[in-house]
C-alpha positions as CSV (number, residue, x, y, z in Angstrom):
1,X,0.0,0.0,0.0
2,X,1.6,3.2,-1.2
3,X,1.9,6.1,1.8
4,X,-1.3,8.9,1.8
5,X,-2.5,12.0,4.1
6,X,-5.6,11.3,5.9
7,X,-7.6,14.4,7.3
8,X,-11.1,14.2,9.4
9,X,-13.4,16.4,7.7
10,X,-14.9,19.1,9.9
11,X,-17.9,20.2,7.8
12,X,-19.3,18.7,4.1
13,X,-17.7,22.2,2.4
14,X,-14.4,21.8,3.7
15,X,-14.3,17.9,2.5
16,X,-15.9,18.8,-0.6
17,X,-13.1,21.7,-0.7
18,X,-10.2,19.3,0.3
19,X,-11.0,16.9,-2.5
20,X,-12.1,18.7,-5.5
21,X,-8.6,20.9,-5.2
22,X,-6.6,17.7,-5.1
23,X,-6.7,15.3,-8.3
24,X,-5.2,12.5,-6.0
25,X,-7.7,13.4,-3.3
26,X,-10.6,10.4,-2.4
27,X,-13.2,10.4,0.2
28,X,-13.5,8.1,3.3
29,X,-16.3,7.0,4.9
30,X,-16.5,2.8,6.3
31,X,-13.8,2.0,3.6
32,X,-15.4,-1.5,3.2
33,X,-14.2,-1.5,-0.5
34,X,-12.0,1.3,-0.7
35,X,-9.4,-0.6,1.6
36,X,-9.4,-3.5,-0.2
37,X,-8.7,-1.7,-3.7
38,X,-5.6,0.0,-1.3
39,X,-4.3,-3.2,-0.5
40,X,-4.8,-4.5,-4.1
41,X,-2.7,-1.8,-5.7
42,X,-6.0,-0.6,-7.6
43,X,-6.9,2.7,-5.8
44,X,-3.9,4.8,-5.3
45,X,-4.9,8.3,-3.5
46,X,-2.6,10.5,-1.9
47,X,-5.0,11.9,0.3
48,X,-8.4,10.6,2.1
49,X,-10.6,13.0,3.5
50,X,-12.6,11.0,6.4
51,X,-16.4,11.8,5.9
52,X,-17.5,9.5,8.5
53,X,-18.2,11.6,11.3
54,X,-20.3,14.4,8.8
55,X,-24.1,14.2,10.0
56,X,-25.7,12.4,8.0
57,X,-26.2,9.5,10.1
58,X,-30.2,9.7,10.1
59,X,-33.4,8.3,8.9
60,X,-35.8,11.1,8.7
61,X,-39.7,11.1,7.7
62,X,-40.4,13.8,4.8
63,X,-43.6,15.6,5.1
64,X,-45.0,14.4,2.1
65,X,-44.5,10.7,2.9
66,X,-41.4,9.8,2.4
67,X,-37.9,9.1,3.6
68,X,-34.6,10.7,3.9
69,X,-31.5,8.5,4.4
70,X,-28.3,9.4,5.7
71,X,-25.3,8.7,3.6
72,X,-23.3,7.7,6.8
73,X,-26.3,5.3,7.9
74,X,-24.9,2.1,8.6
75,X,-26.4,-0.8,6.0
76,X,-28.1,-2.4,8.8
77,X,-29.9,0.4,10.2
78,X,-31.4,1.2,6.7
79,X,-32.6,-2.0,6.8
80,X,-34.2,-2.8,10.2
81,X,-35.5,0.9,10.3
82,X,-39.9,0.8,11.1
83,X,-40.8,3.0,8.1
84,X,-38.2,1.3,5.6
85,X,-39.6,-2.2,6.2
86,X,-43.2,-0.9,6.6
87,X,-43.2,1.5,3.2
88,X,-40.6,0.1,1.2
89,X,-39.8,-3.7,1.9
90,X,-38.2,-3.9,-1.5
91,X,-35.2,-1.6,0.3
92,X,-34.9,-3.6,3.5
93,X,-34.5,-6.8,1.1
94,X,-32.0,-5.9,-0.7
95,X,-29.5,-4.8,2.1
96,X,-30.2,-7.9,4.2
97,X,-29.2,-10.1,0.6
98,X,-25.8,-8.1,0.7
99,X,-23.0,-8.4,2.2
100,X,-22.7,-10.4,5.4
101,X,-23.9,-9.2,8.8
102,X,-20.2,-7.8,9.4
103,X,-20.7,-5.7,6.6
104,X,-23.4,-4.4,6.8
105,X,-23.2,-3.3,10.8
106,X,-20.2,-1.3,9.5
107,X,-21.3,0.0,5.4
108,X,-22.9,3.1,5.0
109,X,-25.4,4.1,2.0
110,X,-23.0,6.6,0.1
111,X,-20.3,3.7,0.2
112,X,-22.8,0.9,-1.4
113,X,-23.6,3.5,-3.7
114,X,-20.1,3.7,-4.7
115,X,-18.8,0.8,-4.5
116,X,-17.1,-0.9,-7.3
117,X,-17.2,-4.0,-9.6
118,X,-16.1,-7.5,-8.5
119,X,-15.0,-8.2,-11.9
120,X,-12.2,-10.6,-11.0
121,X,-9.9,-8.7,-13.8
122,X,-10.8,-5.3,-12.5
123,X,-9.3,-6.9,-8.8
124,X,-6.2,-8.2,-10.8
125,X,-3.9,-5.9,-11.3
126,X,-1.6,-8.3,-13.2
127,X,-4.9,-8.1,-16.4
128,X,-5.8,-5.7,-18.6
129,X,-8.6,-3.7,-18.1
130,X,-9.9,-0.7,-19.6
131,X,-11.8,0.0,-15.8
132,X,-9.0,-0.1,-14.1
133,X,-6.5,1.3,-16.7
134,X,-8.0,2.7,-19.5
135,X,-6.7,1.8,-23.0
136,X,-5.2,-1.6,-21.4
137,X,-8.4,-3.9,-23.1
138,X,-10.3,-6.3,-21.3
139,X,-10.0,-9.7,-20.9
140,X,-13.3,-10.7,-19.7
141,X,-14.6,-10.2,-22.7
142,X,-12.8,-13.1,-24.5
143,X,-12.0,-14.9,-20.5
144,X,-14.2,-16.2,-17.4
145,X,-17.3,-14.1,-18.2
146,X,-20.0,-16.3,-16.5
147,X,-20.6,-13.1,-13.5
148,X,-20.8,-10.3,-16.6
149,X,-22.8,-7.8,-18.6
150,X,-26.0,-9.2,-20.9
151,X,-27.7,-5.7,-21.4
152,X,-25.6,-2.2,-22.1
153,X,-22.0,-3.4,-22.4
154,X,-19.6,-2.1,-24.5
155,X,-16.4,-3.5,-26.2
156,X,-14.4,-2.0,-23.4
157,X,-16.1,-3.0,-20.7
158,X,-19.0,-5.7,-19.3
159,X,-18.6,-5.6,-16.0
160,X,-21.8,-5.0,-13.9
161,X,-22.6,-3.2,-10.5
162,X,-22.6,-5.1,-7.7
163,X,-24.7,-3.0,-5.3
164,X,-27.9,-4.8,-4.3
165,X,-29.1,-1.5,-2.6
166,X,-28.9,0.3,-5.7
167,X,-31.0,-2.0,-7.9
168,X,-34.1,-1.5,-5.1
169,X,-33.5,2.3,-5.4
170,X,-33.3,2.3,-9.1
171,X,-36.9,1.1,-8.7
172,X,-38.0,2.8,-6.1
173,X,-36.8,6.0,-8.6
174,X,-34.6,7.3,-5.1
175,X,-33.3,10.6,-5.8
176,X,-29.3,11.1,-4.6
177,X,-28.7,14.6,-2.7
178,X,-25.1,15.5,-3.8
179,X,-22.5,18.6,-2.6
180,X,-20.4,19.6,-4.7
181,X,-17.8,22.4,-5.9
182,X,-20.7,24.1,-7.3
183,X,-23.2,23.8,-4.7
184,X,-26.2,21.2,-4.4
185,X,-28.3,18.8,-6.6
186,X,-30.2,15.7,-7.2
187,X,-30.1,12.9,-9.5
188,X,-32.1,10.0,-9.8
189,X,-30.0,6.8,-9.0
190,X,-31.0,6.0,-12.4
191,X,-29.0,9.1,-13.4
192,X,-26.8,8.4,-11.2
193,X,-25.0,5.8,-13.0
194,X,-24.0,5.3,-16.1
195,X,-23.5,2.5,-19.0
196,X,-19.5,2.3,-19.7
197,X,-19.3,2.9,-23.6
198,X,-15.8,4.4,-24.5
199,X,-15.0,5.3,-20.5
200,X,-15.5,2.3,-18.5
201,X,-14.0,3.6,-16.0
202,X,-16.7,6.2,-15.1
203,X,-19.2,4.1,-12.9
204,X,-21.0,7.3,-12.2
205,X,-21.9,11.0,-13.5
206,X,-20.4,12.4,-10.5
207,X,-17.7,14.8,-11.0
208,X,-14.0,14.9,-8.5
209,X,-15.1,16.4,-5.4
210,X,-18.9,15.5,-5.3
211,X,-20.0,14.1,-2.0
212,X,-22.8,12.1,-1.9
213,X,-25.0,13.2,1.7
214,X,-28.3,11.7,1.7
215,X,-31.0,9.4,-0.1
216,X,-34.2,10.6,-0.8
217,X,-37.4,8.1,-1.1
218,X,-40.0,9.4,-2.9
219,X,-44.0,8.6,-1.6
220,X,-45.1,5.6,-3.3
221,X,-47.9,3.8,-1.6
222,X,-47.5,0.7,-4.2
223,X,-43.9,0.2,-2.7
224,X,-45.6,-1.3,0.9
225,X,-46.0,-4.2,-1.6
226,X,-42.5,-4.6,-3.1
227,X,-39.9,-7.5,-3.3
228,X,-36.1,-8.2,-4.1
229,X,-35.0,-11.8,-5.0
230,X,-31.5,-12.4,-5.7
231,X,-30.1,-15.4,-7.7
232,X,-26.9,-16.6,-6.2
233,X,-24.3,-19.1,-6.2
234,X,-24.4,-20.2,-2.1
235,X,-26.4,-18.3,0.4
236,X,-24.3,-16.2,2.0
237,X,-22.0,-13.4,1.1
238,X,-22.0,-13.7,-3.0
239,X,-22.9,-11.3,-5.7
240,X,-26.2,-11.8,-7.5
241,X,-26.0,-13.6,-10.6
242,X,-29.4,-12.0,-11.7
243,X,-31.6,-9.9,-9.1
244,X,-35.1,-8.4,-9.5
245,X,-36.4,-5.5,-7.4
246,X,-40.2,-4.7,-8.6
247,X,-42.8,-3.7,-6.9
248,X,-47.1,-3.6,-8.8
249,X,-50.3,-1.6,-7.9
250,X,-53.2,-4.5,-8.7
251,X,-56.8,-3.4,-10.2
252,X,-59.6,-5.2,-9.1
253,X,-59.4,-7.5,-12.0
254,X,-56.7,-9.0,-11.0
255,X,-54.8,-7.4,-13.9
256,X,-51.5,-4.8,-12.9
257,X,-52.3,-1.0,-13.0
258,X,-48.5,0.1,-12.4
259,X,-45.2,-1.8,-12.2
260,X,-41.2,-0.6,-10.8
261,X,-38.8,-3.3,-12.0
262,X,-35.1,-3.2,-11.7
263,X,-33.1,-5.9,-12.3
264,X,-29.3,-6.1,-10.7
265,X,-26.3,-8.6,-11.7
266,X,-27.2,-7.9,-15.6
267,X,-25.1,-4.4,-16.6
268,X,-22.7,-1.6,-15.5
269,X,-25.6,-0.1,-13.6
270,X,-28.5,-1.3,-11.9
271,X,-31.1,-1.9,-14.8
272,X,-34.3,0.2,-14.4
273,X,-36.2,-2.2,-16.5
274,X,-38.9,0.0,-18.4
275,X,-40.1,-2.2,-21.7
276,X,-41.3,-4.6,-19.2
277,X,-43.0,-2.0,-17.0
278,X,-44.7,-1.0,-19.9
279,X,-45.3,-4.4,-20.9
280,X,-46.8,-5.4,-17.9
281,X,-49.5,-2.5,-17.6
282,X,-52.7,-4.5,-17.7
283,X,-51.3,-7.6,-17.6
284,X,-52.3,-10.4,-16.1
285,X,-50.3,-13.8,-14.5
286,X,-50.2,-15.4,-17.9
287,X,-48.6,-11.8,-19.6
288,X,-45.9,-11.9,-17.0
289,X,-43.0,-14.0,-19.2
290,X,-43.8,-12.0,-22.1
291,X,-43.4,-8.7,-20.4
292,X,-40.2,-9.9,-19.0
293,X,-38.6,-11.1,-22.8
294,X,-39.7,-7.7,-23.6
295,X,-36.9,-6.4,-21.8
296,X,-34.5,-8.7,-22.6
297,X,-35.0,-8.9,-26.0
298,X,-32.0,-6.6,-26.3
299,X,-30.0,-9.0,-24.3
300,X,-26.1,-9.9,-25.6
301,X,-24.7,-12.6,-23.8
302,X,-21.4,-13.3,-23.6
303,X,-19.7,-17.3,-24.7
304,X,-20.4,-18.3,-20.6
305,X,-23.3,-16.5,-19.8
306,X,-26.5,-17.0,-21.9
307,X,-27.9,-18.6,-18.9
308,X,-28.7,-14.9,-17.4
309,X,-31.4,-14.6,-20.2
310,X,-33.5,-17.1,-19.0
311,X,-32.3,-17.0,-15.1
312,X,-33.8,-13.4,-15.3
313,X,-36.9,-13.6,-17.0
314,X,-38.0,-16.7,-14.5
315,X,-36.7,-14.5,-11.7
316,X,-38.8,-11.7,-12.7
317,X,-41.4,-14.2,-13.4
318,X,-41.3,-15.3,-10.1
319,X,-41.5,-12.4,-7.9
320,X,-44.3,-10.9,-10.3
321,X,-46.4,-14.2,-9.4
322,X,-45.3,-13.9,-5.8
323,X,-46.5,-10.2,-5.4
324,X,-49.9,-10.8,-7.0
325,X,-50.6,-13.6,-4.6
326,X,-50.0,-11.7,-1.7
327,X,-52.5,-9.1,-3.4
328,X,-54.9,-11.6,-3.6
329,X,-54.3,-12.9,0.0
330,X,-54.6,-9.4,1.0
């Protein structure tokens, strides 16, 4: 690990300050993933500005229903807070299917926002990779690409976003508070993120010196009926193969009024998937795998994983079926 400064921020303007002036300059909050890319040789700042004491540590009811999140809020809190699990189970979910318990007493929701690919060429720093080192190739996409990209990949990258978090936001449409140089804004998370085309190594919009300090959830009375199901390879502490946040207003009919899908473990960001919203507005049980190969009818697996086609659409399948039941049961 190569020597850096480290300095406690006193206030979100002086981090902000202290970073944006210094092109070698990262943030610091848990450093659950920034540590390990220190010890891997991939990150290589020569200064971290601690945000971890900022105060952003709450979970606050909006006035008009819905929910403000901390970025420092810890993982776990998120997800065993009242109002998240009683207006947005979809959220609570997700974090408990991430991570292990360890993790997630100690992440916060800027850091899972942030954090970084687990493609194992982006980790090894003896590969090319054009995320890691731009211009360099990458060797996933003719190597072990079983974990990778089957919507919105590029020929320099097809890695995907690991955050399970982000793919229940993404449908939720959570808006991201951000400070920056030039003051404050919003973005969706869907905005948030971006598809890596010619700069892989841009996860996000955000420019040097942007701090991420709270989540915003907006009302959405359809969410109190919500679900995540991840697909994974052993039950504990693995990155989805193919997840599905989504959560559906019924009619009286029986048929859907309104859909949120999002589907995680399928491209460089969490995939809002909107063709099969669309799809899936008056639909019925039997529409359900037709809205879903709706979406991924733009799907471009790679030689070792055409499985993801079907392992989503049956995933999305499922947790469509599973939320209509409980409407009925309701």
């Amino acid at each position: 690990m190569r020597p850096f400064e480290y300095r406690r921020a006193e206030d979100a303007g002086g981090a902000v300050t202290a970073v944006a002036e210094r092109p070698g300059a990262m943030f610091l909050g848990a450093g659950t993933n920034l540590v390990d890319h220190l010890k891997l040789g991939i990150a290589h700042p020569d200064l971290l500005v601690d945000v971890s004491r900022l105060p952003y540590d709450t979970i606050e009811a909006r006035p008009d229903g819905g929910l403000r999140i901390g970025s420092a809020v810890r993982n776990s809190d998120v997800a065993a807070h009242p109002l998240v699990r009683q207006r947005y189970p979809v959220l609570a979910a997700a974090l408990l299917a991430g991570a292990s318990g360890q993790l997630r007493n100690l992440a916060t929701t800027g850091g899972n926002l942030l954090q970084r690919t687990r493609c194992p060429y982006f980790q090894d720093v003896t590969t090319p990779c054009n995320k890691r080192d731009p211009g360099t190739g990458c060797s996933a996409l003719e190597g072990h690409n079983k974990d990778h990209a089957i919507l919105g990949a590029s020929e320099q990258c097809v890695a995907v976003h690991p955050s399970d978090m982000a793919v229940a936001l993404a449908a939720l449409d959570a808006e991201v508070r951000i400070l920056g140089p030039a003051g404050e804004r919003t973005l969706t998370v869907t905005e948030l993120y971006r598809l890596p085309g010619d700069e892989p190594q841009r996860d996000t919009v955000l420019d040097h010196g942007d701090l991420i300090t709270a989540v915003d959830l907006p009302p959405l009375p359809m969410a109190a009926r919500s679900a995540y199901r991840k697909v994974r390879e052993r039950a504990s502490f693995a990155f989805a193969l193919v997840s599905v946040a989504a959560a559906v207003e019924m009619g009286d009919d029986g048929s859907i009024v309104s859909a949120r899908v999002a589907f995680g473990g399928v491209a460089h960001k969490p995939w809002r998937a909107r063709r099969a919203e669309e799809a899936l507005r008056g639909a019925r049980p039997e529409d359900f795998r037709a809205a879903a190969d709706a979406e991924l009818a733009e799907a471009r697996p790679l030689a070792h994983n055409a499985f993801k086609v079907p392992m989503a659409r049956n995933t999305l399948v499922a947790v469509l079926h599973d939320l209509a039941r409980e409407e009925e049961r309701a």
